[in-house]
C-alpha positions as CSV (number, residue, x, y, z in Angstrom):
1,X,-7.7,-22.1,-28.4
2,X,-5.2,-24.0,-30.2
3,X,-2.5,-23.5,-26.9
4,X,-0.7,-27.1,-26.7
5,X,-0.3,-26.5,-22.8
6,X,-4.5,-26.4,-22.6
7,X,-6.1,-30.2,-23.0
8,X,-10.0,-28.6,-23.1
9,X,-11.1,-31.8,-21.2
10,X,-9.1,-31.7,-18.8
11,X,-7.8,-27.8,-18.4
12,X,-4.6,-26.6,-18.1
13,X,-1.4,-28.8,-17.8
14,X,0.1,-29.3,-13.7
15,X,3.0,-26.6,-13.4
16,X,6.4,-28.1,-13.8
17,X,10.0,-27.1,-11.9
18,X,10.8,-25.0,-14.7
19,X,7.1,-23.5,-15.2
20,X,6.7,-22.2,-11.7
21,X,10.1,-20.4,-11.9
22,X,8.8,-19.1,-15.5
23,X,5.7,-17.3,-13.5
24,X,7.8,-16.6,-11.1
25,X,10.2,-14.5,-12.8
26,X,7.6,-12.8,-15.0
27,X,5.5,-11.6,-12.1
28,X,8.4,-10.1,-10.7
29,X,9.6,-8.7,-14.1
30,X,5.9,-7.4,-14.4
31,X,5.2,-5.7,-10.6
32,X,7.4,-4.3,-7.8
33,X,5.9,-6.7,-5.3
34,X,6.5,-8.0,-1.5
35,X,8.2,-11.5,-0.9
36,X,4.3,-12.3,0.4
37,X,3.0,-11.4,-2.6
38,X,5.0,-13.6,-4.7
39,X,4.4,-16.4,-2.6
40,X,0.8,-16.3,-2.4
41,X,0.6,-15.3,-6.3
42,X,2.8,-18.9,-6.5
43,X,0.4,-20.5,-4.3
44,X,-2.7,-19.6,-6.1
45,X,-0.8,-20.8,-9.5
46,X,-0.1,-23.8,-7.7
47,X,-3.9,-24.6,-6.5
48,X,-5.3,-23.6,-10.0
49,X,-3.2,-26.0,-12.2
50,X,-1.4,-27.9,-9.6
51,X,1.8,-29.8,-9.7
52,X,3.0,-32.5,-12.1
53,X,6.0,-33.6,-9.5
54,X,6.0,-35.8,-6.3
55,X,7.6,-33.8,-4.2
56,X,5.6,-30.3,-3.3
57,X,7.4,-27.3,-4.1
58,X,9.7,-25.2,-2.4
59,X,8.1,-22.3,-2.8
60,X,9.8,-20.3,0.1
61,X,13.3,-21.3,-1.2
62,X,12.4,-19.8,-4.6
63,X,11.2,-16.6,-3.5
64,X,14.3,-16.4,-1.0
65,X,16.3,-16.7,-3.6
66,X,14.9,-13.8,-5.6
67,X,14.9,-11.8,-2.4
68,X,18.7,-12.3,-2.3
69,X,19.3,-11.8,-6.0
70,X,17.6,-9.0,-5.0
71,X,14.1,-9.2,-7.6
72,X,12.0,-8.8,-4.4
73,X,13.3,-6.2,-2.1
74,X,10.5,-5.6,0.7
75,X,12.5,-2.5,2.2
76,X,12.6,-0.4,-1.2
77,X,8.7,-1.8,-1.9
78,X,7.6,-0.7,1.7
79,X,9.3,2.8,1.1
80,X,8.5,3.3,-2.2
81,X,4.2,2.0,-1.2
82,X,4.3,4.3,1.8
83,X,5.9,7.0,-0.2
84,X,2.8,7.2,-2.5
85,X,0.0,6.9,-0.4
86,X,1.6,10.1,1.2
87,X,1.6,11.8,-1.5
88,X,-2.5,10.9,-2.6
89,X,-3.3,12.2,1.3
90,X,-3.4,9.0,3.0
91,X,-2.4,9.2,7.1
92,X,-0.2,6.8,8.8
93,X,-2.7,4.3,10.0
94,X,-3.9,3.4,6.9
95,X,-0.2,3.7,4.9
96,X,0.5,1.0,8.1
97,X,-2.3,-1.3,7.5
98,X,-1.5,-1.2,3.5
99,X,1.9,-2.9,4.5
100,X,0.8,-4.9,6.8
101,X,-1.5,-6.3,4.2
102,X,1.0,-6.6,1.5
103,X,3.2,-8.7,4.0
104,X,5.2,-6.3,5.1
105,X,6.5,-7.2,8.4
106,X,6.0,-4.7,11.7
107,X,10.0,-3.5,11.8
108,X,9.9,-2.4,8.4
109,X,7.0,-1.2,8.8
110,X,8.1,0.8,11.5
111,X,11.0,2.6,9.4
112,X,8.8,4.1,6.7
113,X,6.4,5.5,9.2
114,X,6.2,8.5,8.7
115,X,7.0,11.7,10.7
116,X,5.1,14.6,11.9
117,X,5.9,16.7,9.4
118,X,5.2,14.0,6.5
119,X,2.0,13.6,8.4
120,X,0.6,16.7,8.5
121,X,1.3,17.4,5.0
122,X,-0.6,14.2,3.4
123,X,-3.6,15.2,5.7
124,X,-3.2,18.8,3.9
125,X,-3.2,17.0,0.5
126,X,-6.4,15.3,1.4
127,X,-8.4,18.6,2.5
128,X,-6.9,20.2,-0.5
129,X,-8.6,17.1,-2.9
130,X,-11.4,16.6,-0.9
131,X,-12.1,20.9,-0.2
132,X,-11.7,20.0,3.4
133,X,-11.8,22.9,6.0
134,X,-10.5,26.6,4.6
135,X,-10.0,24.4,1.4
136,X,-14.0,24.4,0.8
137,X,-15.7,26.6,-1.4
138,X,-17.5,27.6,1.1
139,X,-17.1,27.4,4.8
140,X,-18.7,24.5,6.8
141,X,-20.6,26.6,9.4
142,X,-22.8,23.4,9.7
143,X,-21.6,20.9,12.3
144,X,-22.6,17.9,10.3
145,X,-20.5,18.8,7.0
146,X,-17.8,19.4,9.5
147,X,-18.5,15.8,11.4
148,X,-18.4,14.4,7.7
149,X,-15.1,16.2,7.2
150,X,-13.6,15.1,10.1
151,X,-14.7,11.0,10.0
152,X,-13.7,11.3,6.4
153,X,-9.9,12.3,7.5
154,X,-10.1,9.9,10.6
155,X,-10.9,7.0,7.8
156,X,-7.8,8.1,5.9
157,X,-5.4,6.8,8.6
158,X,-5.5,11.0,10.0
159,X,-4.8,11.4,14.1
160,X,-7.4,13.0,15.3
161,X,-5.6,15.9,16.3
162,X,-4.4,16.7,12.7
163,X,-8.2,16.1,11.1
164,X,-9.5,18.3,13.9
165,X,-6.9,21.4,13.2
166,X,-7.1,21.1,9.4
167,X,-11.5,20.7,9.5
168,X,-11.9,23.6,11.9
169,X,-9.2,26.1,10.5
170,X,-10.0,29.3,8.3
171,X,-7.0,30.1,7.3
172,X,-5.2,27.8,4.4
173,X,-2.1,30.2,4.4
174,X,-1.8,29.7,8.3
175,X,-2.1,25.4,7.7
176,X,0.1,25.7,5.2
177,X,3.0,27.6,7.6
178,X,1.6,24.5,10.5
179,X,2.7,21.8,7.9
180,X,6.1,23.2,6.8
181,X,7.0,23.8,10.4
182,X,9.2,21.1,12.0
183,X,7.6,20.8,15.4
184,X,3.6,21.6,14.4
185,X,1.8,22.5,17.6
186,X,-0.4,19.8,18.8
């Protein structure tokens, strides 16, 4: 490799001031990310070809200062992250715990859980992918398909309730009425 940055004895050069903003601003050019993800993909930078100045680096006032030019925006990430695990039939718990381990902290959080409605819908999108329930190609009359069916959901982030009504139903026209209501019977 003919880089000039790479010594092969002695690896890659320490980041400098202007480096670490360099990797900065193309990881945030590159993903939508989470002020938490920045900093630990900073900090991992940082431990692989370390630093070439006395001083450590700030690396919380860089990725505040991102966050308020507004390159990192946790709020729109959180929304937009929650949003699509919705829509591929994943239940609050586990759109929750996705956050959390993104660094998403537990007020935001809190504003994109999702409501009943939303709810019931993403567990209807996972029986419909999975042929949950009335979605099967055949009925489940056996009670370990429909245990499978049912811890399956439950390890999607589904209430129990939800799984329960959606694994046990025959009728996909009536589940579909049960999701587009506003107040679903529980």
């Amino acid at each position: 490799m003919s880089d000039k940055r790479r010594n092969p004895q002695t690896g890659p050069r320490p980041l400098t001031p202007s480096r670490l903003e360099e990797l900065a601003l193309a990881y945030v050019a590159r993903f939508a990310t989470t002020q938490a993800r920045l900093r630990g993909y900073l900090q991992r930078k940082l431990k692989e070809r370390g630093w070439s100045e006395e001083a450590a680096p700030d690396i919380d006032a860089l990725v505040e200062r991102y966050a308020q030019k507004g390159y990192v925006d946790d709020a729109s990430w959180a929304r937009m992250k929650a949003g699509s695990l919705l829509r591929r039939g994943y239940g609050a718990r586990r759109v929750g715990e996705a956050l959390g381990q993104a660094g998403v902290d537990e007020a935001m959080r809190a504003e994109t859980r999702p409501g009943a409605a939303a709810q019931r819908r993403a567990a209807l999108v996972l029986a419909r992918r999975r042929r949950f329930g009335p979605f099967a190609l055949q009925l489940a009359d056996d009670p370990k398909v429909r245990d499978k069916q049912l811890a399956a959901m439950l390890r999607a982030g589904h209430p129990l309730d939800i799984a329960r009504r959606i694994v046990e139903s025959e009728d996909a026209d009536a589940l579909e009425e049960w999701c587009e209501s506003e107040f679903g019977d529980y």
